[in-house]
C-alpha positions as CSV (number, residue, x, y, z in Angstrom):
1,X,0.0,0.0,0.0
2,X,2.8,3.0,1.0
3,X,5.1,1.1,-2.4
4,X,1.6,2.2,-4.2
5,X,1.2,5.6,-2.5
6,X,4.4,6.5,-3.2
7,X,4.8,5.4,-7.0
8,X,1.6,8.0,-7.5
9,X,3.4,10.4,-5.3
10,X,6.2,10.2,-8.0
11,X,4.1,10.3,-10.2
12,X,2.1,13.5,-9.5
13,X,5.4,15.2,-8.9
14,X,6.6,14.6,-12.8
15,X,3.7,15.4,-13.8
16,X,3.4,18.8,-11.9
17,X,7.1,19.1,-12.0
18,X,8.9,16.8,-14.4
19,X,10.0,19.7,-16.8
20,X,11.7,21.8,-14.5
21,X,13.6,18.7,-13.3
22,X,14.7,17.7,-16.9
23,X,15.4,21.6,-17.6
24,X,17.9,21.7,-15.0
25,X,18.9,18.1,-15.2
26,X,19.9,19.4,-18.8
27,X,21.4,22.5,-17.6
28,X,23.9,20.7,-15.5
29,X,24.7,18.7,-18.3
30,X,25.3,21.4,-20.6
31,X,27.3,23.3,-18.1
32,X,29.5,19.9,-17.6
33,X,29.7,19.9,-21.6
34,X,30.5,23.7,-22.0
35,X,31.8,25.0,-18.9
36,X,31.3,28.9,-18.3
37,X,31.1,28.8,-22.1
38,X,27.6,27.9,-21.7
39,X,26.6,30.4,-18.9
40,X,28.1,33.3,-21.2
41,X,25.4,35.7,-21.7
42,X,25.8,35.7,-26.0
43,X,25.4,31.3,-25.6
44,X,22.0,32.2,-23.8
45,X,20.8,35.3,-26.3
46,X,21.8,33.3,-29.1
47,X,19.8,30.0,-27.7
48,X,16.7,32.3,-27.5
49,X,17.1,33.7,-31.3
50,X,17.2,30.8,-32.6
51,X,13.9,29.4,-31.2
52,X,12.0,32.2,-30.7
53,X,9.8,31.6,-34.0
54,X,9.4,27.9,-32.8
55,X,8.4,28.9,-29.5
56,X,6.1,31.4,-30.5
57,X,4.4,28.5,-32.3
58,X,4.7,26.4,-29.6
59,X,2.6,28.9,-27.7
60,X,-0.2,28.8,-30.2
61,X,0.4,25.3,-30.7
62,X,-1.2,24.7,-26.5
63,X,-4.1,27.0,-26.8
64,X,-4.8,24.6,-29.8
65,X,-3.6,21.5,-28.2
66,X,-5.9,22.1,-24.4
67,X,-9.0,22.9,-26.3
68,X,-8.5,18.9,-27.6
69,X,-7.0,19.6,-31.1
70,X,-3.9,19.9,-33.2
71,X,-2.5,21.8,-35.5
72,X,-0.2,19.6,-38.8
73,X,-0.3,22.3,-40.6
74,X,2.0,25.4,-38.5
75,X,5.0,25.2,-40.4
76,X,3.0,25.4,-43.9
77,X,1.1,28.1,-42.4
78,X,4.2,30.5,-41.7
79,X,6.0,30.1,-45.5
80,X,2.2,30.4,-47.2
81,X,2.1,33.8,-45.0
82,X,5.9,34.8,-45.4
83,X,5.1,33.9,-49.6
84,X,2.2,36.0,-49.8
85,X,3.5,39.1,-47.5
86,X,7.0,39.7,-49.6
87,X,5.3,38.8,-52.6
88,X,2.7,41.7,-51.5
89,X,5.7,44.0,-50.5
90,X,7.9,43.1,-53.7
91,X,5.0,44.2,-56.1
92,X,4.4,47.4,-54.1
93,X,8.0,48.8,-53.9
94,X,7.9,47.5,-58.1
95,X,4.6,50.3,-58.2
96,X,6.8,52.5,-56.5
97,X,5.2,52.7,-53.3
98,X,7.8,54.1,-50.5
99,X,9.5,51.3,-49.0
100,X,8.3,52.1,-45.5
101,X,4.3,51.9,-46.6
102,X,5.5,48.7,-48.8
103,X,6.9,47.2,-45.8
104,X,3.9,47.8,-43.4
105,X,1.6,46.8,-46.1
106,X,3.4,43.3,-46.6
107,X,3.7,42.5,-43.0
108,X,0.3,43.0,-42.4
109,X,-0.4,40.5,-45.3
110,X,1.4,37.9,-43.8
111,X,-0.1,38.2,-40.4
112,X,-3.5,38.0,-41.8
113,X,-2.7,35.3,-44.7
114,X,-1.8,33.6,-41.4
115,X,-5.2,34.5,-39.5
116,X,-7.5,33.6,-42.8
117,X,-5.3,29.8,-42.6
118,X,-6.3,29.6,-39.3
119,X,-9.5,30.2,-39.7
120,X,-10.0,27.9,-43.0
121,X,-8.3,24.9,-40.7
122,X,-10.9,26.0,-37.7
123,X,-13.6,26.0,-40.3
124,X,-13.1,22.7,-41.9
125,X,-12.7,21.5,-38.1
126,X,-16.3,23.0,-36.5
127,X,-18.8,23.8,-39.2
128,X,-16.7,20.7,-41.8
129,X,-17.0,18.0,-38.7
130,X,-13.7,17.3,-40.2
131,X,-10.9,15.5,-37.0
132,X,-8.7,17.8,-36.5
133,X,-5.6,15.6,-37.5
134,X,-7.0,15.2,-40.7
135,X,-8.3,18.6,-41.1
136,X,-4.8,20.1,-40.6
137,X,-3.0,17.4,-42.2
138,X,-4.6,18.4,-45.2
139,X,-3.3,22.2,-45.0
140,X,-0.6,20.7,-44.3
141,X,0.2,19.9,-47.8
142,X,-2.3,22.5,-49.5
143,X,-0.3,25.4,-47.6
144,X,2.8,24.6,-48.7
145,X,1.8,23.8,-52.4
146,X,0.3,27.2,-52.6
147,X,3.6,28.9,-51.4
148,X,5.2,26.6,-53.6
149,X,2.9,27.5,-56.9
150,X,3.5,31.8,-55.8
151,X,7.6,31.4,-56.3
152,X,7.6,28.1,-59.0
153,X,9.7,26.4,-55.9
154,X,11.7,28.5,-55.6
155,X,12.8,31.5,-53.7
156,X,11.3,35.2,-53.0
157,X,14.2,37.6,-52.2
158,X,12.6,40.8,-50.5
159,X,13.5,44.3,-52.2
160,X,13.6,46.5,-49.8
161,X,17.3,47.1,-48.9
162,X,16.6,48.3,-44.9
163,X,13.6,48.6,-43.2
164,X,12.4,45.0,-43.8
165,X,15.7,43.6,-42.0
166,X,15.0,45.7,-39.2
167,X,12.4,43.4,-37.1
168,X,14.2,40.0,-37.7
169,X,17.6,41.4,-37.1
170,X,17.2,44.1,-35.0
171,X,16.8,44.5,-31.1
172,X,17.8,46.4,-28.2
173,X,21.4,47.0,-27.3
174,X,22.5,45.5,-23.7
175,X,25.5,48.1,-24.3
176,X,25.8,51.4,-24.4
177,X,29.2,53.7,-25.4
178,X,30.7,54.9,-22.6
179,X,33.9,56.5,-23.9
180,X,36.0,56.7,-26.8
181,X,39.7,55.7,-26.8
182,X,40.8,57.4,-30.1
183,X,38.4,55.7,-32.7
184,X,37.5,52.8,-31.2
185,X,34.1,52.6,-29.2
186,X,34.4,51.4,-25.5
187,X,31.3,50.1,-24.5
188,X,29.4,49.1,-21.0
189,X,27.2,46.4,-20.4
190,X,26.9,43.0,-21.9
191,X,29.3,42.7,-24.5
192,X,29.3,39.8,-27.6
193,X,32.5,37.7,-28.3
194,X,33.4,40.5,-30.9
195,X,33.1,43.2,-27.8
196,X,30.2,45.1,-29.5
197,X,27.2,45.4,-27.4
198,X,24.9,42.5,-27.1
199,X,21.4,43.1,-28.8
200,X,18.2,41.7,-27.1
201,X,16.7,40.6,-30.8
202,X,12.9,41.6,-31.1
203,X,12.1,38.0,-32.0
204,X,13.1,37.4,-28.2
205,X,11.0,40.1,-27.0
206,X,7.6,39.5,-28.8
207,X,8.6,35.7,-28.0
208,X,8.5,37.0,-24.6
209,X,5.6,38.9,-24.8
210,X,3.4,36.5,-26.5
211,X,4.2,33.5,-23.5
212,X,3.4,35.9,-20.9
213,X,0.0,37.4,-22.6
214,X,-1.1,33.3,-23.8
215,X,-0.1,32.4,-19.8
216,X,-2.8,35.0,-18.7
217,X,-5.3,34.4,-21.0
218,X,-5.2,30.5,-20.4
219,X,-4.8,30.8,-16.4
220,X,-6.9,33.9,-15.5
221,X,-9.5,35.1,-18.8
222,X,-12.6,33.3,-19.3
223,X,-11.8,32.0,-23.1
224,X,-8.9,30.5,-21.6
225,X,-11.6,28.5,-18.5
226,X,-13.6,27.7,-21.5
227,X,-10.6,26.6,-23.7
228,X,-9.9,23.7,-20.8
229,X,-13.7,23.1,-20.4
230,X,-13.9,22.5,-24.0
231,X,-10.4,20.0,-23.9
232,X,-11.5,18.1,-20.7
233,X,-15.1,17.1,-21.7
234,X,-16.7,18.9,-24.8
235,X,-20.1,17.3,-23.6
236,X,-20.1,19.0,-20.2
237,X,-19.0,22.5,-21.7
238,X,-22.2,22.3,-24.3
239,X,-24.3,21.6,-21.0
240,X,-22.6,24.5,-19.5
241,X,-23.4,26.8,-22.1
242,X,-20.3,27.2,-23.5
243,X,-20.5,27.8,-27.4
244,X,-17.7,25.0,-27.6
245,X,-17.0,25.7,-31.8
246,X,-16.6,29.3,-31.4
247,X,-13.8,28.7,-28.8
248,X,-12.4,25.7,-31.2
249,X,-12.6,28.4,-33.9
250,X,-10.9,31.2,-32.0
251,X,-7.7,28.8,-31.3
252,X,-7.0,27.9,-34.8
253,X,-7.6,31.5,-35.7
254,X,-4.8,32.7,-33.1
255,X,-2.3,29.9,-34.2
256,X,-2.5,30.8,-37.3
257,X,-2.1,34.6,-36.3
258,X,0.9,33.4,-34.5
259,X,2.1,31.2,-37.6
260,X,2.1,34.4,-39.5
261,X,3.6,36.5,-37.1
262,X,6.2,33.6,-37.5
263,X,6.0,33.7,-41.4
264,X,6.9,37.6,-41.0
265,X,9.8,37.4,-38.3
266,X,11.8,34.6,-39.8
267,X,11.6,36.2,-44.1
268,X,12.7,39.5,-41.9
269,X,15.7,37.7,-40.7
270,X,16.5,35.8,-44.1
271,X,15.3,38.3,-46.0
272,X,13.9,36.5,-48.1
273,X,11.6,33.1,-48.5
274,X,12.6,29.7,-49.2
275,X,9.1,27.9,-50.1
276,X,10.8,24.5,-49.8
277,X,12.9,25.1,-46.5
278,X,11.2,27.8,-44.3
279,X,9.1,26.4,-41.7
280,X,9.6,22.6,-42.0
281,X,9.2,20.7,-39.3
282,X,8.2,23.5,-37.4
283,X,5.0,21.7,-36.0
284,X,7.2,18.7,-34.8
285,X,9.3,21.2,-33.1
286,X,6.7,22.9,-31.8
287,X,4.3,19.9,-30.3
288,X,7.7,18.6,-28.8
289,X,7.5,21.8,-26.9
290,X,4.4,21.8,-25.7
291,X,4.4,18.2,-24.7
292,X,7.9,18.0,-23.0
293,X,6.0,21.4,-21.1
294,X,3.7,18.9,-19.5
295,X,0.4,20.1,-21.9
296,X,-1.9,16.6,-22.2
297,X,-2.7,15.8,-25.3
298,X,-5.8,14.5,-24.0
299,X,-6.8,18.4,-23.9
300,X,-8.2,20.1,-20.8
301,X,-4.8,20.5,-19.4
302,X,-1.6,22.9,-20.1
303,X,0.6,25.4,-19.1
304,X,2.1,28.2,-21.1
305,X,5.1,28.3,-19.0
306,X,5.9,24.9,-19.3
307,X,5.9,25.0,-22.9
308,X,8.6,27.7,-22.3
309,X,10.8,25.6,-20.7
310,X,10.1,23.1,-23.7
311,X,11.2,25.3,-25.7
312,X,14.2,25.8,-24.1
313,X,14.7,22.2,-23.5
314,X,14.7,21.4,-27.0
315,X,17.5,24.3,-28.0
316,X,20.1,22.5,-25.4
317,X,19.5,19.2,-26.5
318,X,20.5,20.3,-30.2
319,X,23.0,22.3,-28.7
320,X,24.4,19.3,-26.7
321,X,24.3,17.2,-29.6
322,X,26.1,19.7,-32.0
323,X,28.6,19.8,-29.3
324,X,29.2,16.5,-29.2
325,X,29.5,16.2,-32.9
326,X,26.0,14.4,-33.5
327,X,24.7,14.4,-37.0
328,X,22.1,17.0,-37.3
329,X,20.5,14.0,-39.4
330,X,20.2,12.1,-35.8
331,X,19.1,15.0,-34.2
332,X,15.1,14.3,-35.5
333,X,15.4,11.1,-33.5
334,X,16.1,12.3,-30.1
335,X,13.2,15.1,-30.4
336,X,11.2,12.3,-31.4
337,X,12.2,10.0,-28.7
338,X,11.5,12.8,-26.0
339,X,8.2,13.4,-27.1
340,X,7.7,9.2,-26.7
341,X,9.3,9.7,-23.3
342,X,7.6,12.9,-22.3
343,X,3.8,11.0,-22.9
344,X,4.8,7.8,-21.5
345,X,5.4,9.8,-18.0
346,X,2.2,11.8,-18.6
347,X,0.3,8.5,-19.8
348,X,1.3,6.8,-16.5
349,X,0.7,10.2,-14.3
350,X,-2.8,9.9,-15.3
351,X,-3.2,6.0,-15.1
């Protein structure tokens, strides 16, 4: 009886706490890998720019997944968006439209060619009875075909020549000029390996703005009680009242909002748009997240800050691996055998 007491003990703790234990279990062990290499401020700034469009999908991606769906179709979603928003931008800076207005106008075309997918997949899903996995695995080829039809396969070079770069590569400096010794700068504050001042990216920020809004609206805003009500027991939120496909709806509209905010942050940094390379895998990336975060993908359950930490999970583990000298070809296989691992505890935490 106390063996049995205590295995569900364990069991509730993982559950509850699992993530942060594997976070920091993985923190050690990128520490022992690294050394202070690791804790260097530019290691951690760089670690959050590089999956900052993944875990702003992963935050859309756990909205989607507590409500009891799923979303295939993410990474389609953000090169169908990023396609149409610098094709948009391209032909108005060819009509000579300023560059600025041309800029705004294609961002905001991506953003919303990312809402209108989201609400197509929602569609098909409430008003098409169509299962979600099917429903999205279908975009997820359509999406991509589509993006792959506007550039014949090939690639969309942006041609504005500044003020498109500016949100993907831009940020706030962690560094200020303090003096000058001659002509050369001395600066204050966090400092890269090249001793010019560390810039907080935007991608970080909104990455860091959109966890902290989704964490609210899940944990303390009515859409977000109904969202779980909906996941747990769709049957008992219809008896409730609860207008259970307008909340279904209003999930896949905001991932795909997100997927296009994606779309626009990651052409920004390229500067362009590979229809065949941006955004693949994105969705396995980004359900990875938001299971290794402790999200059940039963619905009714989830946590925006645990997808954070998911996020972040994932980026050491390919950062231990490329340490070690792992083929990035393996490197599919261990995401793949954490999410196996990360169910298996939530499967028995619930057993």
């Amino acid at each position: 009886m106390n063996a049995t007491h205590g295995s569900h003990s364990v069991q509730r703790f993982l559950e509850k706490w699992g993530v942060v234990v594997a976070f920091v279990l993985l923190f050690a062990a990128s520490f022992w890998k690294q050394g202070f290499d690791f804790l260097n401020a530019e290691n951690f700034r760089a670690m959050l720019n590089s999956n900052s469009a993944v875990g702003i999908l992963a935050v859309g991606m756990t909205l989607v997944i507590v409500s009891g769906g799923i979303d295939l179709s993410v990474g389609s979603i953000v090169v169908l968006a990023a396609a149409l928003g610098t094709t948009t931008m391209n032909a108005l800076i060819g009509a000579e439209y300023s560059e600025l207005n041309a800029v705004l106008i294609g961002g905001g075309v991506t953003v919303l060619g990312g809402l209108a997918a989201g609400c197509i997949n929602g569609s098909l899903i409430v008003f098409g009875r169509i299962a979600p996995f099917i429903a999205t695995l279908g975009g997820l080829a359509a999406f991509r075909s589509i993006a792959l039809a506007i550039a014949e396969a090939g690639e969309i070079r942006s041609q504005s020549s500044s003020y498109f770069a500016v949100l993907g590569r831009g940020g706030i400096p962690l560094a200020f000029e303090s003096a000058n010794a001659g002509e050369t700068p001395v600066y204050s504050g966090l400092l890269n390996s090249a001793g010019k001042p560390l810039t907080l990216t935007y991608s970080i920020l909104i990455f860091i703005a959109i966890a902290i809004m989704a964490q609210w609206l899940l944990s303390a805003s009515r859409f977000g009680r109904h969202l779980v009500a909906v996941g747990a027991n769709e049957t008992a939120a219809r008896y409730a009242g609860i207008a259970v496909g307008w909340v279904r709806l209003r999930a896949y509209a905001i991932m795909g909002l997100l997927a296009g905010l994606t779309g626009l942050m990651q052409s920004s940094r390229m500067n362009s748009v590979s229809t065949s390379g941006l955004g693949v895998s994105n969705e396995l990336d980004a359900i990875a997240a938001v299971v290794i975060g402790g999200t059940s993908l039963r619905g009714g359950f989830g946590r925006v800050w645990g997808t954070v930490i998911g996020v972040l999970i994932l980026g050491m583990i390919t950062n231990i691996l490329t340490i070690s000298g792992v083929s990035p070809y393996w490197q599919g296989a261990v995401k793949g055998a954490v999410i196996v691992l990360a169910v298996l505890v939530q499967r028995g935490s619930r057993d």
